[in-house]
Structure formats: C-alpha cells, structure tokens
Backbone as a ProteinNet text record, in pm:
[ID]
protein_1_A
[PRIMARY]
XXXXXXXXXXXXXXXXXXXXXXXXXXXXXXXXXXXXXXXXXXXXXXXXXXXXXXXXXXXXXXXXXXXXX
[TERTIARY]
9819.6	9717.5	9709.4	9702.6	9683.8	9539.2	9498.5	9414.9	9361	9296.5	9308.6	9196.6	9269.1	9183.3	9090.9	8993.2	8924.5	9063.7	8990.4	9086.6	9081.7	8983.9	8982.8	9066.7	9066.8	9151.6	9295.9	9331.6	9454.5	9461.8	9361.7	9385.2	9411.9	9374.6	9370	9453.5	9565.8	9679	9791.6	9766.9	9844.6	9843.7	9768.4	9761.1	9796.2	9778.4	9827.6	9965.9	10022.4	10186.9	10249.4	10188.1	10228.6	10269.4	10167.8	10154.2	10237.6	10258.2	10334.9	10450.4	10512.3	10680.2	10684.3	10622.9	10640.4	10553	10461.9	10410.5	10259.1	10194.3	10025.1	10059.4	10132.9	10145	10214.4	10329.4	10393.4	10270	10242.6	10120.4	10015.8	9943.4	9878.1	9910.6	10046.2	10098.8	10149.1	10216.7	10218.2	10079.7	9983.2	9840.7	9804.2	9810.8	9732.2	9790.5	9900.5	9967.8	9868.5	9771.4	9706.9	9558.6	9559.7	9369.9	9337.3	9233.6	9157	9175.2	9172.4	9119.3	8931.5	8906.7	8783.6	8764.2	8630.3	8606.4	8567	8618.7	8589.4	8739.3	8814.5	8958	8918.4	8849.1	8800.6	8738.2	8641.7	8552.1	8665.1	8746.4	8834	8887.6	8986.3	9049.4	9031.1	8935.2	8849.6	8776	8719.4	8760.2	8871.7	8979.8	9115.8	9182	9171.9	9225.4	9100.8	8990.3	8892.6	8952.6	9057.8	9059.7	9206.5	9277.5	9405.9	9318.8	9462.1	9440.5	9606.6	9643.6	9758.6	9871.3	9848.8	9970.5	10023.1	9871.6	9957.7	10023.1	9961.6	10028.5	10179.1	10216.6	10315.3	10443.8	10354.1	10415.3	10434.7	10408.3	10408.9	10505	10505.1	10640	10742	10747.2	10911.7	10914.5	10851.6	10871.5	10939.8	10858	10923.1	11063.6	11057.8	11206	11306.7	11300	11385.5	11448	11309.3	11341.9	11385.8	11422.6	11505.7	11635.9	11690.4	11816.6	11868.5
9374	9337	9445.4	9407.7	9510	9526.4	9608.6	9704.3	9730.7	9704	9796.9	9918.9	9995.3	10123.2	10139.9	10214.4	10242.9	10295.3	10243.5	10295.1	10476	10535.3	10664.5	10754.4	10675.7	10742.7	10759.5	10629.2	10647.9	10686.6	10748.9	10831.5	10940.6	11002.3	11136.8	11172.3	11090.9	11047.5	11045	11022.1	10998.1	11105.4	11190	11311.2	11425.2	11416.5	11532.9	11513.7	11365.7	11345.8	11408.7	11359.7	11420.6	11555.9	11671	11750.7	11837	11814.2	11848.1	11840.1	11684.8	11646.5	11729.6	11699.6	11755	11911.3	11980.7	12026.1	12034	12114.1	12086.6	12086.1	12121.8	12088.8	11991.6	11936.2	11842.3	11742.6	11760.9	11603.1	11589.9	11713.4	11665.3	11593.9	11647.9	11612.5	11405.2	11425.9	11255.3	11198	11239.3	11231	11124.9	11213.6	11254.5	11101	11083.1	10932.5	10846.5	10784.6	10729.7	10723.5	10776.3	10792.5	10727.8	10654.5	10505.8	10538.6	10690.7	10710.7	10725	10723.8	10721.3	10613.3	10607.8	10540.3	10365.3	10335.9	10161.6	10137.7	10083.4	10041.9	9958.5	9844.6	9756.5	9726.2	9839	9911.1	9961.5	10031.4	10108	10080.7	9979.9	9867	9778	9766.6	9649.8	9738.9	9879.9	10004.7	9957.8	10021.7	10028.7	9948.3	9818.3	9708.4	9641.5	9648	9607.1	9541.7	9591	9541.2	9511	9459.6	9418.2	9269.6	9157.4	9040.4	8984.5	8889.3	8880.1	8845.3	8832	8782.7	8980.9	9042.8	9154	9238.3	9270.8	9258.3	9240.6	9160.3	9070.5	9112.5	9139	9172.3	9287.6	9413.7	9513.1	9581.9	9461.6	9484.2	9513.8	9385.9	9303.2	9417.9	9510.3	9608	9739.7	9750.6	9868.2	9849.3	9666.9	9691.1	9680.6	9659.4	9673	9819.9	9882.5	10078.3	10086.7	10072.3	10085.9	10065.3	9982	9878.5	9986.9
14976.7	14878.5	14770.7	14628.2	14551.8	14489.8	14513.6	14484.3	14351	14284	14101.1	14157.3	14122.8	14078	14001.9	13979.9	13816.6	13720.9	13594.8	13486.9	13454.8	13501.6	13473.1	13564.6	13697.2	13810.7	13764.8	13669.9	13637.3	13553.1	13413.2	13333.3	13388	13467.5	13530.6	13599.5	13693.6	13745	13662.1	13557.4	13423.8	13347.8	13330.3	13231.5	13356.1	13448.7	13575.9	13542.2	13564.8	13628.2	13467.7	13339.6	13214.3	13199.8	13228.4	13227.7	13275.3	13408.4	13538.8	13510.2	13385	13364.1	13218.5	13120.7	13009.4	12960.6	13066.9	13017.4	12923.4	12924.3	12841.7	12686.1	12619.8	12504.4	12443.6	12527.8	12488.1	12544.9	12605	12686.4	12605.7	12529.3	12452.4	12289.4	12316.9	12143.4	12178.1	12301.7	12312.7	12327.6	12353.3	12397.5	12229.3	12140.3	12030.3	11956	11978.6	11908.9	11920.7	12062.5	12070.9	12045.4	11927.3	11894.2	11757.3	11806.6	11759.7	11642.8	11581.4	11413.7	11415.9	11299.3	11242.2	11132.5	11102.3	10993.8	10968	10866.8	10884	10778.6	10857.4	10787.6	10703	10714.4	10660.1	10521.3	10550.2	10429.8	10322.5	10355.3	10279.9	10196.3	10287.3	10247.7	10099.4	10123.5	10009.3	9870.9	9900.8	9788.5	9758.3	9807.6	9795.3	9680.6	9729.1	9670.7	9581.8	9578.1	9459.4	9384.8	9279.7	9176.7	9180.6	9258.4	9295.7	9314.2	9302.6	9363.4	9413.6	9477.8	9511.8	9430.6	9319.2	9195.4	9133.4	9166.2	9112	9203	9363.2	9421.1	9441.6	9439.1	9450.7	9337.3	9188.2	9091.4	9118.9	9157.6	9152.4	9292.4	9391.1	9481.6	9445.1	9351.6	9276.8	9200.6	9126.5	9028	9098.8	9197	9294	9341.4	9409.4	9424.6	9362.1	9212	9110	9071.1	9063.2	9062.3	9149.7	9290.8	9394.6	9369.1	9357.8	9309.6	9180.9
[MASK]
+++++++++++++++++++++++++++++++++++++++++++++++++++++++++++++++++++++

C-alpha cells in the first residue's frame, strides 16, 4: 500500500539527499531556480503594454525580424 507522506517531509528529504549529492551551495543555487518571484505579473504587464495593441505588436515583430535577416 502506498502511503503519501506530508509534503514537507519530502522537502526535507529532498534538500538533505541534495545537499549530501551536490553539496550546500550548489543545492541552494538549484534551489533558487524555483522561486514564485514577487509582485503582480499581471499588473505589470498591462503598464507595460498600455499603449501597445496587437496590430503593432505584430508590426513591430516583422520589423525585428527583418533587422535580423
């Protein structure tokens, strides 16, 4: 029969076995890939782009990938 654990048991199981294979600095540097961020993407986002709409967008791809080419 399987069992689930708590999820923290296996955080802790997981950052030991890390640690132990790669070391405390490499474990925290793979660690660090996974963090939520801050902020409101969302919010940003819509600053961001305010005054964009999708035709310019769009235009302004095709422009980039021409200077590429």
């Amino acid at each position: 029969m399987n069992t689930h654990r708590p999820l923290i048991e296996i955080t802790h199981q997981a950052i030991h076995i890390l640690s132990r294979e790669l070391g405390v600095v490499d474990t925290i540097r793979f660690l660090s890939q996974f963090n939520t961020g801050q902020g409101d993407y969302t919010q940003e986002r819509e600053t961001l782009f305010a005054e964009l709409n999708l035709d310019t967008i769009i235009s302004e791809i095709k422009q980039m990938r021409n200077n590429i080419q």
